[in-house]
N, C-alpha and C positions, 0 to 999 in steps of 0.2 A: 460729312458730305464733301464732295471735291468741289473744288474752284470752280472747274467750268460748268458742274450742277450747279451752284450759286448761281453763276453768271447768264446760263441758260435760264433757271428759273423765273431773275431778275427780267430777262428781255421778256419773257410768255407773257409774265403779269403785265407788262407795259402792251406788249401785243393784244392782251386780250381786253384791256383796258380801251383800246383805241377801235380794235376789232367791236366794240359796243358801243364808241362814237360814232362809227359809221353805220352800225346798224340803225341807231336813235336818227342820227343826220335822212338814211332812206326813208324810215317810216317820218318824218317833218316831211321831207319831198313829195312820200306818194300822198300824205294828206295833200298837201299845196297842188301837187298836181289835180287830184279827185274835184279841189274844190274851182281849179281852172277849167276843166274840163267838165262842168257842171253848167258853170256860166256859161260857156261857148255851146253849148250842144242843149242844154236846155233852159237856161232863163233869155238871152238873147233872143232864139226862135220864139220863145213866148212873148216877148215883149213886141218884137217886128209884128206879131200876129194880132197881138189886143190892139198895138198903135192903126194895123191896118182898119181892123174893124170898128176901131173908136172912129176914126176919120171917114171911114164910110157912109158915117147913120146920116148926118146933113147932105149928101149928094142923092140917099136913098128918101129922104124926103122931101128934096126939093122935087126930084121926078113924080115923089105921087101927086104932090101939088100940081106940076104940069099937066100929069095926065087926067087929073079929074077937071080941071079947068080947061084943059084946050081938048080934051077927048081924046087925042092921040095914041090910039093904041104901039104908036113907038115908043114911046114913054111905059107904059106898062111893059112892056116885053122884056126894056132896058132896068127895069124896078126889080124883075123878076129875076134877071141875071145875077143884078145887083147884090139882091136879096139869099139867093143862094150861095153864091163864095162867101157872105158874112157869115150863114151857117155857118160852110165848111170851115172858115177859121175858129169860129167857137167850139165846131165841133174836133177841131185837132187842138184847141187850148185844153181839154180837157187830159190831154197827155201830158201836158208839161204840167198843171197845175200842183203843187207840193204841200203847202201848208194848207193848214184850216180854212183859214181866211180868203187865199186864193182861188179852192173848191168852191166854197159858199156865193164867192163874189161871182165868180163864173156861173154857177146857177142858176141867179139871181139876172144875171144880164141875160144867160140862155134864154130863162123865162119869159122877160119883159120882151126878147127880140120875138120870141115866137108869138110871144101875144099882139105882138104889132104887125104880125105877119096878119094873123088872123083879122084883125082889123081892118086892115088891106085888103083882105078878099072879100069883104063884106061890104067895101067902099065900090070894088069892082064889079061887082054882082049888084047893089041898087045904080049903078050906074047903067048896067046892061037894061035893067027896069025904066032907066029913064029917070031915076030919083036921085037927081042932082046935087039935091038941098040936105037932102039925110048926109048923103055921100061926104057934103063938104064938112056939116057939120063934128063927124068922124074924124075928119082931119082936122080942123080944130081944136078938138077936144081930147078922145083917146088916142089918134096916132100922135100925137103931139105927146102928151103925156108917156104913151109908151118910147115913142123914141128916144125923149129925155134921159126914161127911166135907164134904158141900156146905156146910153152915154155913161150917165153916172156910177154903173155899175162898174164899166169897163172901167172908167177914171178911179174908181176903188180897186178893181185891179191892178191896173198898174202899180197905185201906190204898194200894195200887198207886194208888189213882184217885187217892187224897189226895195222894200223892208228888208225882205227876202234876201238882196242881195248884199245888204248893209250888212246884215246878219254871217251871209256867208264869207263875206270880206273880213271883217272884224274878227272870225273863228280864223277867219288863214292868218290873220293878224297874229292873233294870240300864238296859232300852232307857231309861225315863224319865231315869236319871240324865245315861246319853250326852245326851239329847236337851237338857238345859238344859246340862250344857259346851260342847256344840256350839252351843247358842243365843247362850249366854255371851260364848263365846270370838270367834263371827261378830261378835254385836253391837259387841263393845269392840273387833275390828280394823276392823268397819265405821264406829265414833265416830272408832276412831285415826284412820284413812286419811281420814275428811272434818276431822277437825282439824289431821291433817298435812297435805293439801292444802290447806285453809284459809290454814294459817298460811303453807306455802311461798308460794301465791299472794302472800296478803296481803304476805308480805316482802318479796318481790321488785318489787309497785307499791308499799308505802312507801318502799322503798329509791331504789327510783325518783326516787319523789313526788319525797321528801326530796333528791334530789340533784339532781331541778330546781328544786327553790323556794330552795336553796342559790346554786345557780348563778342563776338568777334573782333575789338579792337582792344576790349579788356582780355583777351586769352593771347593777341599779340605783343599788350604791355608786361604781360604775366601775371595780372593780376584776379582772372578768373577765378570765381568762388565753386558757387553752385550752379544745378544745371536750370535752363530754360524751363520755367512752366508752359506747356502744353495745353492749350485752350481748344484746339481744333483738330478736324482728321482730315483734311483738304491737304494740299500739296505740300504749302509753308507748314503745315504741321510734322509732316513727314519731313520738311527738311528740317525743323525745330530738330525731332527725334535724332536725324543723323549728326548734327551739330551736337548734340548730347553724348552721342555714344562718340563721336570724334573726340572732343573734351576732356570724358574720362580716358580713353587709351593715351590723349597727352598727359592726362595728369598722371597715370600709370609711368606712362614712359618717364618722363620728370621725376616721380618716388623713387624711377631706379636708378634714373642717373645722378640723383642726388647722393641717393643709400651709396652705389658706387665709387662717388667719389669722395664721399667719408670713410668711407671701408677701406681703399686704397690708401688716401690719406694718412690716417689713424696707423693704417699697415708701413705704411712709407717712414713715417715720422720718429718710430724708436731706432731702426737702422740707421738713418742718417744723423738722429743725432748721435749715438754709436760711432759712425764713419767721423764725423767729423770732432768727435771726442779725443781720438785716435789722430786725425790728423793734428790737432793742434800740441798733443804731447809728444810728436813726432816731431814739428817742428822745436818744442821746446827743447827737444833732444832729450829727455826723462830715458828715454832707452839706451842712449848713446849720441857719439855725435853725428851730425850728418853732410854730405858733401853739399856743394853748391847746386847743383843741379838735384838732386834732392830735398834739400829746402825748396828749390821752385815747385817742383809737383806737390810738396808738399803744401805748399801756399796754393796753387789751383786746385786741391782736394779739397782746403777749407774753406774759400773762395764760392765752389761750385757746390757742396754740400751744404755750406750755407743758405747760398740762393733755391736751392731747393726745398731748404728745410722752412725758409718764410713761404714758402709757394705751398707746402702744405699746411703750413698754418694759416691763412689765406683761407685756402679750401674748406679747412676745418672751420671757420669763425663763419662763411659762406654759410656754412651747412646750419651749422647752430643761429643763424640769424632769418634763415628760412622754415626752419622749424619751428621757430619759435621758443629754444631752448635755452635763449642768452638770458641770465637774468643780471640784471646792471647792478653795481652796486651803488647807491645813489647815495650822493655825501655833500654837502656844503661845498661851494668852491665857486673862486670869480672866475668868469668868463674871457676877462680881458687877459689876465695874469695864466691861464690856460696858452691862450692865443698866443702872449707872448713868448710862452717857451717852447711850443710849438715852432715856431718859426724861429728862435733861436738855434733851436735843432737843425731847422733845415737851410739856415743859412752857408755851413761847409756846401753844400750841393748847388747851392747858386750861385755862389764865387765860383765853383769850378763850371759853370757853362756860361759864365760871364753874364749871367740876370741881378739887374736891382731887385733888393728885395727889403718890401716895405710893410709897416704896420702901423696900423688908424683905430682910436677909438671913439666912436660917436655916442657920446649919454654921459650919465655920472655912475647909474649903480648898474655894477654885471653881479651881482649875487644871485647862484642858480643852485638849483641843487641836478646833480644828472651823475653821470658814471664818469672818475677824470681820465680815464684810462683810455676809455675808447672814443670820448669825446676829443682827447688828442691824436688817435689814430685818427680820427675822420678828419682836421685840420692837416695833418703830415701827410694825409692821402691827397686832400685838393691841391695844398701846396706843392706836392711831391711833380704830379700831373701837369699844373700851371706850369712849373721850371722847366717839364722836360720838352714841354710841346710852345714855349718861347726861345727865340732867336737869340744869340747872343746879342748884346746890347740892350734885350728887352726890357721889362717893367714886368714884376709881381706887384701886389699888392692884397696884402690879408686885412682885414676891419671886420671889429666887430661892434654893431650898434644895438644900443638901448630903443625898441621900439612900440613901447609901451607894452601892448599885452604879449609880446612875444620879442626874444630875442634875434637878432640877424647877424651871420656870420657871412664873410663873403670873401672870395678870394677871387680875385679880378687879374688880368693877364691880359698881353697885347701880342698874342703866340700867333699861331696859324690858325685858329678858329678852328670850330665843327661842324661839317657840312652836314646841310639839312636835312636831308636825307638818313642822316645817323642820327639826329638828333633824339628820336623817339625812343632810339633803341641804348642810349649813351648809358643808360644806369643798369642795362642787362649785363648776367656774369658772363666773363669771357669774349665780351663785345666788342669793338676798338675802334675810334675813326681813323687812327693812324697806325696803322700795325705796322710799318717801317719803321716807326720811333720804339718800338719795342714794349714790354710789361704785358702783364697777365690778361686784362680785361678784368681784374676783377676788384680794384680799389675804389672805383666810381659805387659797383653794387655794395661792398662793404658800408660806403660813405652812406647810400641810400639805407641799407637795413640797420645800422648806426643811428641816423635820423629819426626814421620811425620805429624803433624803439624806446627812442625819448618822444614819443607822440608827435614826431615833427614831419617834415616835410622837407626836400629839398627840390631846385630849380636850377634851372642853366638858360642862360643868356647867351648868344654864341654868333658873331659873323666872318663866315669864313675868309681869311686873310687879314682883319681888322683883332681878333681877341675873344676872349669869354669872360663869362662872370659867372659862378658858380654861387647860389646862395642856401644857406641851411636855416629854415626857422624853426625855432624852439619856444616850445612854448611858456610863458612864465612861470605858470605852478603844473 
């Protein structure tokens, strides 16, 4: 899958994650809504309507009281009005009514209001008779009682309503709380899952990243092995792929330039020593004698056949130390007493550029075992380098120290330093931070393939214009 399908897919899940929190968040609303607009539109109007008709029932019996006591048929007329809008409210309570309770109590008041109705006309009728006494007693007794009875009814109404609305408040309640866990719960597994997809993505291209710029910085030290494992088919995978197939055509290219320049080498190597065979039995005059100006060429033929003939041995011990072909021959030998003749050698060459040239031993035992032969090439190579790249007047200094599990060799110099910039590339063949001062580039790598073949390791210390310190560890056993 490519990257930007990951990346795509990551955002949908998050989308559709959130796309469900707003769905959950509307259905919370329309409940909350449903149950606001319930109240308003019908327990409100119900309640105005039982409060009006609760209040009603004492002004509707004070009038029948007046009008059977004072006869006034104003009073009756005013009872009558009265008496019908209390209908009409009970009879439009019967719309809003909802629960059980509500029904039953509204029935219950309808009943007892109609039955006091009838009462009332039976008061009004022996009144018309003239029978006073019946009339009042009615109103003592049954309209009294029935009107109570609708008070009380109403008063149970209301409370029903109230229940009612305790109930519908308490549900909005509840919906509201669902509606923020739900929101809660969406938002933070929608954060999770775009932070968990975040970070898997991200992991998986820094890990990437990280192990091509790895591998990319070991293919620029040269020490590239094997190719990159391939976990993915996305973008960084494809680039994994092309870093791979880059790789092998350097490592290709590198087999040939190696194979080449052992093959030239190897080819180079019997003719000049040939040429300069010949030159120095020339000089000797083994043929005859020779003039003055003849000696001299004869001296730059051996001179310059020479120097070419260590440049192809050079190349050749290059090639066998990258192959892996050197086999040392390892023999008992002190370390210090190595060093010292080392540098006793190379003392002729630092009288002649005017460098001190000094030697320190730090410990008591250098008993090593390693190869003495090329363990003193790699001495006469640091040395060699240290002389040519200090100033006259300078300071060498070779030491070798005891440092428990592993030995240190070190050649310190107060030259012109190695700029930083080379510093990475110092121990590659054919390298050079100073190629004005002349030599091959390729003494530091010998020193390096040298080292680790005795399992060791070598390092540089270096500030430009201040000196270097070049150090070789070796390991005890």
């Amino acid at each position: 899958m490519r990257l930007a399908s990951k990346i795509f897919l990551t955002s949908v899940l998050v989308i559709v994650v959130l796309a469900g929190v707003a769905v959950l968040s509307l259905r919370a609303i329309d409940s909350l809504v449903s149950a606001n607009r319930e109240i308003v539109t019908r327990t409100v109007p119900a309640l105005r309507l039982t409060v009006s008709a609760r209040e009603a029932i004492p002004p509707l019996m004070r009038l029948e009281a007046h009008a059977i006591v004072l006869g006034d048929p104003l009073y009756a007329t005013a009872w009558t009005e009265r008496a019908a809008q209390v209908a009409d409210d009970l009879e439009r309570l019967s719309e809003y009514a909802q629960s059980k309770w509500e029904t039953m109590h509204l029935r219950e008041a309808s009943t007892a209001f109609d039955g006091y109705r009838r009462v009332v006309a039976q008061e009004q009728a022996l009144l018309q008779l003239g029978d006073r006494a019946r009339a009042a007693r009615l109103i003592d007794v049954d309209a009294r009682l029935l009107g109570e009875r609708v008070q009380e009814r109403l008063d149970a109404l209301m409370a029903a309503t109230h229940t009612r609305i305790l109930a519908v408040q308490a549900e909005a309640a509840r919906v509201e709380g669902r509606m923020w866990t739900a929101v809660l719960v969406a938002l933070g597994a929608a954060v999770g899952l775009a932070l968990l997809g975040a970070a898997v993505i991200a992991h998986r291209m820094t890990r990437s990243v990280d192990l091509l710029s790895s591998a990319a910085a070991e293919v620029a030290a040269g020490k590239f092995r094997g190719p990159i494992a391939i976990e993915s088919r996305d973008e960084i995978g494809s680039l994994a792929r092309s870093f791979n197939s880059m790789v092998g055509q350097l490592r290709r290219m590198e087999a040939t330039r190696r194979e080449f320049f052992a093959t030239v080498s190897h080819e180079l190597r019997s003719p000049l020593t040939s040429i300069r065979g010949a030159a120095e039995l020339l000089r000797e005059g083994v043929p005859g004698p020779l003039t003055d100006k003849q000696k001299r060429l004869t001296d730059i033929i051996s001179v310059s056949s020479g120097r070419l003939l260590g440049l192809v041995n050079q190349i050749l011990e290059m090639s066998r130390l990258h192959a892996g072909l050197v086999e040392l021959d390892r023999q008992s030998l002190d370390l210090a007493e190595l060093v010292d003749r080392a540098v006793e050698e190379l003392h002729p060459r630092a009288a002649e550029a005017g460098v001190t040239l000094e030697c320190e031993r730090i410990g008591e035992s250098f008993a090593y075992c390693g190869d003495q032969e090329r363990l003193h090439q790699l001495v006469v190579n640091l040395g060699a380098n240290a002389i040519r790249f200090t100033e006259r007047g300078g300071r060498v200094v070779t030491r070798v120290i005891d440092a428990g599990p592993e030995f240190e060799l070190q050649v310190e110099d107060t030259g012109v330093g190695i700029p930083a910039d080379a510093l990475p590339h110092i121990f590659d063949a054919f390298r050079q931070a100073h190629r004005e001062r002349g030599g091959t580039g390729l003494g530091l790598a010998i020193v390096r393939g040298v080292a680790e073949a005795h399992e060791g390791r070598v390092t540089v210390e270096s500030r430009e214009g201040k000196g270097s310190r070049f150090t070789v560890l070796l390991p005890r056993t």
